[in-house]
C-alpha positions in Angstrom: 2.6 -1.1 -2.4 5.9 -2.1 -3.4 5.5 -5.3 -4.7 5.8 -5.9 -8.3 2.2 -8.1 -8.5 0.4 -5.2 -6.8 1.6 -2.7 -9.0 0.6 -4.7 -11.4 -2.6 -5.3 -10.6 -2.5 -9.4 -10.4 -5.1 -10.7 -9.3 -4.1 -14.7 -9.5 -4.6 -16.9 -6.3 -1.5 -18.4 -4.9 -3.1 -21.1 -3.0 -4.9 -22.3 -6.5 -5.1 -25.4 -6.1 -3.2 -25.7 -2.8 -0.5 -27.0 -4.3 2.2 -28.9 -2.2 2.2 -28.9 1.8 5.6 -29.1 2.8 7.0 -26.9 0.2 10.0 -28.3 1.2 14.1 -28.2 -0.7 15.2 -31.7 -2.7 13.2 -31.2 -5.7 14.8 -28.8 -7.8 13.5 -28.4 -11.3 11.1 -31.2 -10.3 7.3 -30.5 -12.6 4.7 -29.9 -10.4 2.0 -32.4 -10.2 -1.1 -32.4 -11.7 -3.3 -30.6 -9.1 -5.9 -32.6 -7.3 -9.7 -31.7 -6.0 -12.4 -33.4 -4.3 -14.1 -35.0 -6.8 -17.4 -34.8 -5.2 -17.1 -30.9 -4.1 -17.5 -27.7 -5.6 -17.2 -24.3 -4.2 -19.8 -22.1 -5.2 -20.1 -18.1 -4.3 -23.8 -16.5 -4.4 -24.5 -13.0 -5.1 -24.8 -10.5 -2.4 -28.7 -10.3 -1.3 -29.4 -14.1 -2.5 -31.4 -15.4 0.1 -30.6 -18.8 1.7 -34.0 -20.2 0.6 -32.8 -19.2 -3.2 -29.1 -20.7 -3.0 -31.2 -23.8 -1.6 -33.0 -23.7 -4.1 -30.8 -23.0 -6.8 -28.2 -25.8 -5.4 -31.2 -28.6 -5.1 -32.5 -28.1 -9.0 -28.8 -28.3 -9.9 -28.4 -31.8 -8.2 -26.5 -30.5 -5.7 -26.0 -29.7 -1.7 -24.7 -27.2 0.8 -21.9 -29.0 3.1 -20.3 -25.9 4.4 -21.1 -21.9 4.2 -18.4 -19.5 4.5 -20.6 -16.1 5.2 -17.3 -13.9 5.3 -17.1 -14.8 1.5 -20.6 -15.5 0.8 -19.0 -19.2 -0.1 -20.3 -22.9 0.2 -19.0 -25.8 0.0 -21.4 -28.3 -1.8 -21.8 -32.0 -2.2 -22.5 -33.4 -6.0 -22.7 -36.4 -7.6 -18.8 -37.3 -8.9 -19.9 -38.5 -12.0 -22.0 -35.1 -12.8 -19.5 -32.6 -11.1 -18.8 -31.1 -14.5 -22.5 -30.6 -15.4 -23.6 -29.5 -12.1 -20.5 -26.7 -12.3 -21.9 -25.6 -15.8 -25.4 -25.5 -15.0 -24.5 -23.3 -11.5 -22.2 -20.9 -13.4 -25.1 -19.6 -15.8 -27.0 -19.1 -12.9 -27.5 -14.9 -12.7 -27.7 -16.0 -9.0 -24.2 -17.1 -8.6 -21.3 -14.9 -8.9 -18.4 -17.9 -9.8 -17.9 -21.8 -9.2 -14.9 -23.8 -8.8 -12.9 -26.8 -8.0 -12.1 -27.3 -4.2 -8.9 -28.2 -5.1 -6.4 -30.0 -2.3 -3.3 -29.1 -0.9 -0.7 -31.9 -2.6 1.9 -32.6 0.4 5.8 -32.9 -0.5 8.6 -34.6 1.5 10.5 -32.6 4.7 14.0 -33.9 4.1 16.0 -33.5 8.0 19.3 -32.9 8.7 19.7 -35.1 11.6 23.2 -33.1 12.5 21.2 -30.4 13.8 23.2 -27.4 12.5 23.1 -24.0 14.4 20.9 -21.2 13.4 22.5 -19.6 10.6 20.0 -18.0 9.5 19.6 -15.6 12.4 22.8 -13.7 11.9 22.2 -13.7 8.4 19.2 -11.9 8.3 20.7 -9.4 11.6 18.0 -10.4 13.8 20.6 -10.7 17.1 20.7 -7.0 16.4 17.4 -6.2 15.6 16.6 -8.5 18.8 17.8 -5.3 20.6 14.6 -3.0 19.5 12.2 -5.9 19.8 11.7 -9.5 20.6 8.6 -9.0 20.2 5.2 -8.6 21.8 2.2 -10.7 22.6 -0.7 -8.6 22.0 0.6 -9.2 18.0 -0.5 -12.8 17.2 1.1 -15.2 14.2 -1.3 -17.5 13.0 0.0 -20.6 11.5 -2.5 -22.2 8.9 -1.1 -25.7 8.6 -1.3 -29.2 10.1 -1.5 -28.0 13.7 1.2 -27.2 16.6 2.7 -30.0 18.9 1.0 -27.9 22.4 3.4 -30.0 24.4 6.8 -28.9 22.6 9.0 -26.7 25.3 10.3 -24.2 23.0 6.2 -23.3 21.7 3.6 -24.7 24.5 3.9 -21.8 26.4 2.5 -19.2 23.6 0.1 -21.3 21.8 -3.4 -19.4 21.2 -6.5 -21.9 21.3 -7.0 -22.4 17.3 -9.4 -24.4 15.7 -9.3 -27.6 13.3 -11.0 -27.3 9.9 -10.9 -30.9 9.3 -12.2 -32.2 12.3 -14.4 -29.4 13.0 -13.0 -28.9 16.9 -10.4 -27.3 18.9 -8.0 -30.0 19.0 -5.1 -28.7 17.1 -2.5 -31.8 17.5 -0.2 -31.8 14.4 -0.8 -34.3 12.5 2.4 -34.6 10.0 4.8 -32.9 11.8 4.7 -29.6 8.8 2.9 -27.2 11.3 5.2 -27.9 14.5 8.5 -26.9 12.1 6.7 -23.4 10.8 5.6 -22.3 14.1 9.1 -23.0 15.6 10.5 -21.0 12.5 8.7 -17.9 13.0 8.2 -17.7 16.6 9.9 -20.6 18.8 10.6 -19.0 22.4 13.7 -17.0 22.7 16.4 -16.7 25.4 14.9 -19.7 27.3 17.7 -21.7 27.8 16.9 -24.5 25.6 16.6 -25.8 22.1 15.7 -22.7 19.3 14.9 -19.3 19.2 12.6 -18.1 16.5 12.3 -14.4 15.0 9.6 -13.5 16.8 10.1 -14.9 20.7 7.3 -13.1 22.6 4.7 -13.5 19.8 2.0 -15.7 19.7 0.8 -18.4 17.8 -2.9 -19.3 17.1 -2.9 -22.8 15.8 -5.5 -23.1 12.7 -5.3 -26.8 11.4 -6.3 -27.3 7.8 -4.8 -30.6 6.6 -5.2 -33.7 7.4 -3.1 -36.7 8.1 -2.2 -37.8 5.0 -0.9 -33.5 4.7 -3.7 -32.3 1.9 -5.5 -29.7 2.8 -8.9 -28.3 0.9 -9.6 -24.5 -0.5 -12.4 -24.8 1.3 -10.6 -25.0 4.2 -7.8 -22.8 3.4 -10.8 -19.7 3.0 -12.1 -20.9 6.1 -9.2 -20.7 8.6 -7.9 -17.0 6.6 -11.2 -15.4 7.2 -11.2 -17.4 10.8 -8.0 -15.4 11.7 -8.8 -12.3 10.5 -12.0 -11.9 12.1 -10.4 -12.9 15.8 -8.0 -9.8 15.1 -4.9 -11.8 14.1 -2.6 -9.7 11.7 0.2 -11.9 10.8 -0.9 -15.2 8.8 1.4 -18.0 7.3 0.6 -20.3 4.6 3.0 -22.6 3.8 1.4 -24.5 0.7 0.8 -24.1 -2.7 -0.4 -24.7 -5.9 -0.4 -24.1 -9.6 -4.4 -23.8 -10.0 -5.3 -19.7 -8.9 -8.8 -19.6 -7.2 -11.2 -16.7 -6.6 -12.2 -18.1 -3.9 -8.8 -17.7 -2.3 -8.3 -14.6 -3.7 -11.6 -13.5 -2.0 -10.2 -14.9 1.4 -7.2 -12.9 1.0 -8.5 -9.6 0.1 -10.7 -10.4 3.5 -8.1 -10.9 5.3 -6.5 -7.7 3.7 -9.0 -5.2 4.1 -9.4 -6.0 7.9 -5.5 -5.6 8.4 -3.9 -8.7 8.1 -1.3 -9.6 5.9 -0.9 -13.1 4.7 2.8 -14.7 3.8 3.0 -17.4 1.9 5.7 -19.7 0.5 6.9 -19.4 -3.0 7.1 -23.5 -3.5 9.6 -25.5 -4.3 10.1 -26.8 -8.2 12.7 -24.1 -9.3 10.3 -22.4 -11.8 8.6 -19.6 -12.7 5.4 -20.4 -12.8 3.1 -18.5 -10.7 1.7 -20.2 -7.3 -1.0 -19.5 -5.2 -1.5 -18.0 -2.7 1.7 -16.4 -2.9 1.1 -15.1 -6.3 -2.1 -13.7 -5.1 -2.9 -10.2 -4.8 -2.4 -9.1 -1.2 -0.4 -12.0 -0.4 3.1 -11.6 0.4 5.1 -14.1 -1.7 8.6 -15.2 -0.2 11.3 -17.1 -2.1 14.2 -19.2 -0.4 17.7 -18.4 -0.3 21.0 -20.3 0.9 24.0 -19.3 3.7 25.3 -17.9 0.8 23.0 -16.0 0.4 21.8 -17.6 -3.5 18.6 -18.7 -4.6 17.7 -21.9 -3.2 18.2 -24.5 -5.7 14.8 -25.6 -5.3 13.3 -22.3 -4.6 10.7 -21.0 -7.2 11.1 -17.8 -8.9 9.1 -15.1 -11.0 8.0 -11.2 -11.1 5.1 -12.5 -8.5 7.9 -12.9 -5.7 8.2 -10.2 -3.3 10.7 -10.8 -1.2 13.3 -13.5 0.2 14.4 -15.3 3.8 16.5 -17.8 4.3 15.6 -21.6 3.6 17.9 -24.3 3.8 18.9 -26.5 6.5 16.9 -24.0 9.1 17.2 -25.4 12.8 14.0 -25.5 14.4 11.0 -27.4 16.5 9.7 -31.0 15.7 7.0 -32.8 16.4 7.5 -34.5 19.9 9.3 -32.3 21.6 12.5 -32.2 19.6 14.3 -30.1 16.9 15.4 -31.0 12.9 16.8 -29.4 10.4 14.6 -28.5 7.5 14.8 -26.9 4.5 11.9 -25.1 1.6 10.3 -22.2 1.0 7.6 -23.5 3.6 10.1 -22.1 5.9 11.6 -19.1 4.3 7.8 -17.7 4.8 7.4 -18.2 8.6 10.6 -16.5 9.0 9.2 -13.6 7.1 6.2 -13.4 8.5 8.2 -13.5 12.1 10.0 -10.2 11.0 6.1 -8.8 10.1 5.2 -9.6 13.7 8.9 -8.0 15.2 7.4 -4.5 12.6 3.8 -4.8 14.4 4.6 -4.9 17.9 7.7 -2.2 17.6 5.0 -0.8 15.8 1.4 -1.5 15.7 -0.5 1.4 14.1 1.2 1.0 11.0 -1.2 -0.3 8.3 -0.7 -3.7 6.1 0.8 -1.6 3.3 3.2 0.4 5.3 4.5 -3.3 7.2 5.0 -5.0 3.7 6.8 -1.3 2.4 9.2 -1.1 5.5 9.9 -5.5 5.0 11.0 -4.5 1.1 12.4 -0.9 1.4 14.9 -2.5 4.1 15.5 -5.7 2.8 19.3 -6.5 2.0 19.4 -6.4 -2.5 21.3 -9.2 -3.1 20.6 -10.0 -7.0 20.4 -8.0 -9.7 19.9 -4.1 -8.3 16.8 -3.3 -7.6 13.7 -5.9 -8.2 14.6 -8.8 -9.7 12.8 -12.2 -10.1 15.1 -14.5 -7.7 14.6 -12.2 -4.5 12.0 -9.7 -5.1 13.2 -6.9 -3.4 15.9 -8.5 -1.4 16.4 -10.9 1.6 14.7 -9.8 4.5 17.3 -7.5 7.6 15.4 -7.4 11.1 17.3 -4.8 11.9 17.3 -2.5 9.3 13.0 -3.5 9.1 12.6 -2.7 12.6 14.5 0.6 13.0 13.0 1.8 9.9 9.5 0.7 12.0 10.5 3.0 15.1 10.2 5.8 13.7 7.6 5.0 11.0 4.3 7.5 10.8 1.0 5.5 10.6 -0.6 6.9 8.0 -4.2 8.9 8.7 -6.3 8.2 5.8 -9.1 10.9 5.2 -9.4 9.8 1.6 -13.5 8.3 1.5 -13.7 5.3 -1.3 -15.9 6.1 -4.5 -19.1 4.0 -5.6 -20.9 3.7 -8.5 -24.1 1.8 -9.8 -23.2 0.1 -13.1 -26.4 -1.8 -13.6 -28.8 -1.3 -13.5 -29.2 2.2 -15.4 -31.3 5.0 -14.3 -35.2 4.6 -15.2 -34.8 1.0 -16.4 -37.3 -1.3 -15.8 -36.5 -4.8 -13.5 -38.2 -7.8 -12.7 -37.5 -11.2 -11.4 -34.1 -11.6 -9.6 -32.6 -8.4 -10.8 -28.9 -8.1 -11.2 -27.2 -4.9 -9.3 -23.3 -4.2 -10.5 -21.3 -1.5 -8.2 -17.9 -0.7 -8.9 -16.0 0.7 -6.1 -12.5 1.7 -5.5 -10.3 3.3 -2.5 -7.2 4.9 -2.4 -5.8 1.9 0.2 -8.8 -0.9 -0.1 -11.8 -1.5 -0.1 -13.6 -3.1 2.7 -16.9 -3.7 2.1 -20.4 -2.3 -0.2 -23.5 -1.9 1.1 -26.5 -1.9 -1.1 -29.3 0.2 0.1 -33.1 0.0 -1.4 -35.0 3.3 -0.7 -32.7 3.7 2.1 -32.7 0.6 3.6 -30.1 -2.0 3.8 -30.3 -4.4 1.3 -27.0 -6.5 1.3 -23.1 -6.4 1.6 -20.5 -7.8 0.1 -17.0 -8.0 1.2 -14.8 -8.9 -1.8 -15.0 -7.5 -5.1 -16.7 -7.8 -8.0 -19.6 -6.2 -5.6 -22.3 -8.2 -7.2 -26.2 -8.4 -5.9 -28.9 -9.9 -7.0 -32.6 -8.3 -5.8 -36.0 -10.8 -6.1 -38.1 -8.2 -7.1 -40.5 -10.7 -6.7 -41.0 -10.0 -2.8 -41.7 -6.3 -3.1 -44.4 -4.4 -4.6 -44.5 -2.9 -8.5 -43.1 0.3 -8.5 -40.1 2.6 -8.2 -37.6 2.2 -6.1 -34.4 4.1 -5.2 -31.1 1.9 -5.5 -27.7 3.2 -3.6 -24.5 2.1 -3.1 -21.9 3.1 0.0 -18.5 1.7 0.2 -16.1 1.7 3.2 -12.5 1.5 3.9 -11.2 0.4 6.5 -10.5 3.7 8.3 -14.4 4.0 8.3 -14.3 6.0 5.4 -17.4 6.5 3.0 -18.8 7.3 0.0 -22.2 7.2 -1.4 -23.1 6.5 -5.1 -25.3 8.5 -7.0 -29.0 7.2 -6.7 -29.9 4.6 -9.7 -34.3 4.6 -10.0 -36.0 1.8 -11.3 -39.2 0.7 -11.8 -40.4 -2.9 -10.7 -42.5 -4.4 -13.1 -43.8 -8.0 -12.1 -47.3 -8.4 -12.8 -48.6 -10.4 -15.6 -49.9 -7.7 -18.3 -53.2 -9.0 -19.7 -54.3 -5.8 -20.9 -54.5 -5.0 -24.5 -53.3 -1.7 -25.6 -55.8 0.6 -27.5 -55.6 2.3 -31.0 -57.4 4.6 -32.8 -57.4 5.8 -36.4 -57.8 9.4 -35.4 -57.1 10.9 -39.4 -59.0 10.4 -41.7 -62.5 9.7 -40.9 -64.1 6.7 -41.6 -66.3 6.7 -44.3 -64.3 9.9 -46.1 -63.2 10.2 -49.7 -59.6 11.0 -49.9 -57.7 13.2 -52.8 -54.3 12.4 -54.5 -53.0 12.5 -50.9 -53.7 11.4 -47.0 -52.4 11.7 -44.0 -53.2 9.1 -41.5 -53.0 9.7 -38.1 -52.6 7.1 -35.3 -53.1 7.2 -31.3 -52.5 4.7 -28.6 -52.8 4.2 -25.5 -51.7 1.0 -23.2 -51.8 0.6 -19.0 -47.8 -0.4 -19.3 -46.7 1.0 -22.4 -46.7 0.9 -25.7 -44.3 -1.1 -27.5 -45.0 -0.7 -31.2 -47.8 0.6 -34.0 -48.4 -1.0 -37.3 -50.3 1.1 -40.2 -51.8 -1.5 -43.4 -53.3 0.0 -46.4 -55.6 -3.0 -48.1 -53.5 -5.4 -46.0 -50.0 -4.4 -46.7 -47.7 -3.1 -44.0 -47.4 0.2 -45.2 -45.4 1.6 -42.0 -44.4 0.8 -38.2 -43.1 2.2 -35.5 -41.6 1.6 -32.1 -41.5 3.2 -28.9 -44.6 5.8 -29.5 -48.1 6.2 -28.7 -48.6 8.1 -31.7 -47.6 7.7 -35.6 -48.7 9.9 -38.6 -48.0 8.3 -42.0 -48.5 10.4 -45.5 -50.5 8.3 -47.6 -49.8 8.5 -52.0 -52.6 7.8 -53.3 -52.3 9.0 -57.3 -51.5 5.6 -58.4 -54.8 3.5 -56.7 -58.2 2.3 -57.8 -60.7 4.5 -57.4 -63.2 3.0 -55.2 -63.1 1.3 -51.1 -60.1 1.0 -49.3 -59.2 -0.5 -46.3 -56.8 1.1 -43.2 -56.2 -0.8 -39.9 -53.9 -0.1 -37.2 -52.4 -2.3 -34.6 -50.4 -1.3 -31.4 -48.7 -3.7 -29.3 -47.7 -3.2 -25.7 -44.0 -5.3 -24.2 -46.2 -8.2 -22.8 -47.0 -9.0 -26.4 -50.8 -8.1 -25.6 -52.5 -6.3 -29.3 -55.4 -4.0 -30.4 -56.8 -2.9 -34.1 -58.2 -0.9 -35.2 -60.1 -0.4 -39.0 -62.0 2.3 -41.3 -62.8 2.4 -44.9 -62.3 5.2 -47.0 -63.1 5.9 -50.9 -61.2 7.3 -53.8 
């Protein structure tokens, strides 16, 4: 990958908190708000192999309960007390059960100023797609899907291409818009082309899959966000925009858009708009692709925010395009800079559609115009986007075969420990493009899977027999690639020990008379093992020892009483359970 926040490994959420819905220009330099969550939510993530009956469990002696499950992510969306959020998150995150717990944090919406003049498309020229409109206008096997506050279906320059979507906040397939944000991104990125009337977006024959996620009032929850990525992916859509953001980063957003990722979509997302550096998710995510606006001049938006987590930059100011109710307005933020990206992504894909995730961002940066500082710079990323350059670079692109199986490792447990209770298994897994998913297998049998890293499990030894048992991992890419991890043994130890060990003084003899020097010799024996043997000499701790079944000790003896002396033993096994053992001897 390209982009400087890949190379670099980030792994910050851009969505964090879901910052600001519009995203749109008129508040340069403006401070971000403090970000806002559902004060009666949290959003917890359960290790791989937790069983719902346990998470039930877990959740109800924590005060709390499930409202939502996300299974892609292994996320739910739970209902607590507001006044006891804050214990209720501390108590779940020392669980060994759970693998994180956060904040649903909401999407903070910002004003849409219009431009009632209606100005012409600049933007299109600017960015050559007239030209590049001469390879591809697209195709509608490659779908867009626009996560926002829905689509107007009645609007002439969209109705026609509109996929049925879903609505995250009322839980059906009505996907209305309710603020009139969703009908303005759709129309940027795909309104129909060469139709005679009104707009054309970038992408004209593509279409658009609806996926609602705010409400009326424009917030919309992580939990939701996750949701409607994972929603998308898994109905085969490739091409997602997100036009919110926040300052707050979030795992579970990152999971959702390394889901996403690892099944070949690639999520754009808008920069925001407070003219500063800081970092906002998802677009500073990993895997995301982050866009910045720019002017008809082709300068940074004054509003547009900046930073080494933008990867590249579209226009965003005064763009002509569809409104709620059938008409048009002129809008400008970075919630539009990103559907106009993400419209070039879907022009790549359908000149194009073998070509990988990575190889669609590559071609959108290699060929983007470098309008700042040569090179990658923090205003554009790599450049503002060209259509046409992107698209005939796409033509003759080679997918790219990969042969290359991921690696797997178990991490913990090690080899011929012992486990009990809800045992904790850590794989670490890596691939040369990503990772899509681990499977834990127990003796050969499936255990669990988990989707999004850290690949975390936890195992209730409880429901199997004592014993040993053979623990492997297998990770897969997304080619189908895979590779097996060497095999971990453990022993399952869950029964109660009641057992005492037992010791004997083996050396010397009870009853003997000893010289100016002894060697006593100890031996036990235990139906676990044995943890630790004690020698006393007239009942002082003369020596110990852990670890063995057996202990000699050399004994001094020049410097006692003639007469009786006494010498006991004690061994001790791990469930604490202890024998003696005794014998007199005479100097």
């Amino acid at each position: 990958m390209r982009c400087t926040k890949r190379v670099c490994g980030k792994i910050t959420l851009h969505l964090g908190t879901l910052g600001i819905l519009c995203l749109a220009a008129g508040m340069a330099g403006a401070a971000p708000t403090p970000q806002k969550f559902v004060a009666d939510e949290l959003i917890v993530q359960f290790k791989a192999g937790v069983h719902k009956a346990n998470s039930d469990s877990v959740l109800k002696g924590a005060g709390a309960q499930e409202a939502e499950d996300i299974p892609q992510l292994r996320v739910k969306r739970i209902k607590v007390p507001a006044a006891a959020r804050t214990k209720v998150k501390a108590a779940l995150a020392k669980n060994p059960q759970v693998s994180f717990v956060e904040e649903n944090y909401l999407a903070e919406p910002t004003a849409i100023p219009n431009d009632t003049s209606y100005a012409s498309q600049w933007h299109l020229p600017k960015i050559a797609a007239p030209a590049g409109w001469d390879i591809s206008t697209g195709s509608s096997s490659v779908d867009i899907a626009i996560l926002d506050s829905g689509v107007d279906p009645s609007h002439p320059d969209l109705a026609g291409k509109l996929l049925p979507g879903f609505n995250f906040v009322l839980n059906n397939a009505d996907t209305h818009d309710v603020t009139g944000h969703g009908t303005k991104v759709a129309g940027s990125a795909a309104a129909m082309g060469n139709n005679g009337a009104g707009v054309a977006g970038v992408a004209w024959k593509n279409q658009v899959m609806p996926l609602v996620i705010a409400d009326s009032t424009g917030y919309a929850t992580y939990s939701r966000m996750a949701s409607a990525i994972t929603y998308a992916a898994d109905h085969g859509v490739r091409i997602i925009n997100l036009s919110y953001g926040g300052s707050t980063s979030s795992s579970t957003l990152q999971n959702a858009v390394n889901y996403a990722w690892n099944k070949g979509a690639i999520v754009f997302a808008s920069a925001a708009n407070y003219n500063t550096s800081t970092p906002y998710y998802p677009a500073a995510c990993t895997n995301a692709v982050s866009v910045s606006a720019t002017d008809a001049n082709d300068a940074k938006a004054s509003f547009s925010n900046y930073g080494p987590t933008i990867d590249i930059a579209a226009p965003g100011v005064s763009i002509l395009t569809t409104a709620n109710g059938g008409g048009y307005a002129s809008v400008s933020g970075t919630s539009f800079s990103s559907p106009i990206a993400a419209g070039l992504g879907a022009l790549i894909l359908s000149v194009n559609p073998t070509l990988t995730s990575a190889q669609v961002v590559d071609i959108i940066t290699s060929n983007a115009d470098d309008i700042g500082t040569p090179g990658f710079d923090q205003y554009f990323g790599y450049g503002r986007i060209n259509v046409l350059k992107s698209l005939t670079a796409a033509q003759s692109a080679v997918p790219i075969s990969d042969a290359t199986a991921p690696t797997a490792s178990i991490t913990s447990p090690t080899s011929s420990s012992t486990v009990k209770g809800n045992a904790a298994v850590a794989v670490a897994a890596s691939d040369n493009v990503g990772v899509a998913k681990v499977e834990l297998r127990i003796n050969g049998a499936l255990f669990a899977t988990a989707t999004t890293a850290p690949y975390a499990f936890s195992w209730d030894t409880t429901t199997t027999v004592d014993g040993s048992y053979s623990l492997e991992a297998v990770a897969f890419d997304a080619a189908g690639n895979m590779g097996q991890s060497s095999a971990v043994s453990v022993k399952v130890s869950n029964t109660v020990d009641t057992i005492a060990p037992t010791v004997a003084i083996t050396s010397p003899a009870n009853g003997a008379t000893i010289g100016t020097s002894a060697t006593i010799s100890i031996a036990a024996s235990d139906n676990v093992g044995v943890s630790r043997i004690e020698i006393y000499i007239d009942g002082k701790l003369a020596t110990s020892k852990t670890g063995v079944s057996s202990l000699s000790y050399i004994w001094n003896t020049r410097k006692i009483a003639a007469g009786a002396h006494t010498i006991l033993s004690k061994a001790f096994d791990a469930a604490g359970n202890a024998a003696t053992a005794s014998i007199t001897v005479y100097k």
